[in-house]
N, C-alpha and C positions, 0 to 999 in steps of 0.2 A: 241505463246510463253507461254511455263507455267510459273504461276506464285508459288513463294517461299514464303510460311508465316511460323510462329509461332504461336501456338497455345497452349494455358497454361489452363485448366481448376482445377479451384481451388474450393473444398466443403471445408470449414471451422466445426468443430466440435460445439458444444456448451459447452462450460465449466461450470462445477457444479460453480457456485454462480458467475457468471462473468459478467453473462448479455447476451442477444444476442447476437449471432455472425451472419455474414452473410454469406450465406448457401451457395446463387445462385451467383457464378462469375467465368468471365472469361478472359482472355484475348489475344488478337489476334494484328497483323501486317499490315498494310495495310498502304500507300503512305508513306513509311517510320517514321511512328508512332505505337506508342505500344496505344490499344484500348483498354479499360475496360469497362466490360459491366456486373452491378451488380442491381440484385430487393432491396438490403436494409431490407431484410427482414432474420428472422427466420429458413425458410424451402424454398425450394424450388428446381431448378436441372439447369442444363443447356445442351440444346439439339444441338447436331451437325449434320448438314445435306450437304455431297457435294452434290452442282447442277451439272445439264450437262452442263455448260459451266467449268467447273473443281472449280469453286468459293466454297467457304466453308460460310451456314447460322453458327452462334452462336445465339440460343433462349434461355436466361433466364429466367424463368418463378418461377413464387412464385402467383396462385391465379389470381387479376387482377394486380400485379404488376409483369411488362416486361422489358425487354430491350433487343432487337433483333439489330446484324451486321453482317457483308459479309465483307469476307476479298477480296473484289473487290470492295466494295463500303465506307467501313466504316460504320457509327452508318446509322438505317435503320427506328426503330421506339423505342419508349420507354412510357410502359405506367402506372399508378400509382407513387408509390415512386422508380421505374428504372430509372438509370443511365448508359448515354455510352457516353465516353468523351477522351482523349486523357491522358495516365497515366502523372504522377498521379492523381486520380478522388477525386476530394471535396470532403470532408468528413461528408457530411447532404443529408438527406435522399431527394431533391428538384427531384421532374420529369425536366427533362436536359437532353440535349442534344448540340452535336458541330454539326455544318455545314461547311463544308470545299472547301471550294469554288474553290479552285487551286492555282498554284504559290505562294503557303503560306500564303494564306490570308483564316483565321478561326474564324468562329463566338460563343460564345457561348450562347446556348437558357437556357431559365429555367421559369415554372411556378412561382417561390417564393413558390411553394408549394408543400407535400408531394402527390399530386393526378396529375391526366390530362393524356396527351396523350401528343408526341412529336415524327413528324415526317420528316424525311428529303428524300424529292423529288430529283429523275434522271431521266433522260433522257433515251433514247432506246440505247444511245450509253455508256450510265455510269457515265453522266456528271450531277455534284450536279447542280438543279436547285434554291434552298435555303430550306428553312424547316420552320418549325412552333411547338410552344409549347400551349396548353390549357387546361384549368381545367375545364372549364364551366362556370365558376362562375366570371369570368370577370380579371379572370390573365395570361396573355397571352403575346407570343412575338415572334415575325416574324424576317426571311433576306430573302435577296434574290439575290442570285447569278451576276443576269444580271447589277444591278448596277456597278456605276462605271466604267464604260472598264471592266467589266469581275473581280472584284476585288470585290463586293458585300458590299454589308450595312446591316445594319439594318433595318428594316422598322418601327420599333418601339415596344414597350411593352407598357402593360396595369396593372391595380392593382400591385398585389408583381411581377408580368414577369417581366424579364431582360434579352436583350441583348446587347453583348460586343465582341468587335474583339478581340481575345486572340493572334493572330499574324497577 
């Protein structure tokens, strides 16, 4: 079956005496949710690549700050001050990320902090296995999918990490 997305990529300009805007964003379609996936940054692009399985990557890139998804999978990884979350996306620059576990049950991660890495694990067949967020420095927050019947939890956070079932 092919699948149908949306796919919106937005460069924002910088405006004389406004302040930053942010450069790197985009967003895309996938399990009936609109996906945003922005570095919080300055400068930066956003790169689109179909796989051979017909799926579409989006890489945002600004430096070391990322936020890669597939509109097969959803959010994939995010690293620095990158954000890929389900519109509309928090308005702070925190490394974050959703986990989206199935049947509407969605978690969301976040260092508490502008840095780390955040990544969300599947399976060979496509299926969220949970994800993780970390900075290094001891701010960090896990789920994981298999909890619950299939309905998943948290497994906790540490320092400023948080996670939270958003449905």
């Amino acid at each position: 079956m092919r699948q149908s997305f949306i796919f919106i990529l937005v460069a924002v300009a910088l405006a004389i005496g406004a302040g930053p805007a942010l450069a790197a964003e985009a967003q895309f379609q996938q399990g009936g949710e609109t996906w945003t996936l922005r570095t919080n940054t300055a400068g930066g692009q956003c790169i689109v690549t179909t796989l051979p399985d017909g799926s579409v990557d989006i890489d945002c890139i600004d430096g070391t700050n990322r936020a890669k998804g597939n509109t097969a999978l959803g959010c994939v990884l995010v690293q620095g001050s990158g954000q890929c979350s389900t519109f509309p996306l928090p308005e702070h620059p925190f490394a974050e990320t959703e986990v989206n576990c199935g049947n509407g049950h969605v978690y969301s991660l976040t260092t508490g902090t502008d840095d780390g890495n955040c990544t969300v694990d599947h399976d060979a067949q496509g299926r969220t296995l949970g994800g993780r967020c970390d900075d290094g420095t001891g701010n960090s927050a896990a789920a994981d999918c298999s909890l619950n019947g299939g309905e998943g939890d948290c497994l906790g956070s540490s320092g400023a990490g948080g996670c939270h079932k958003k449905k």
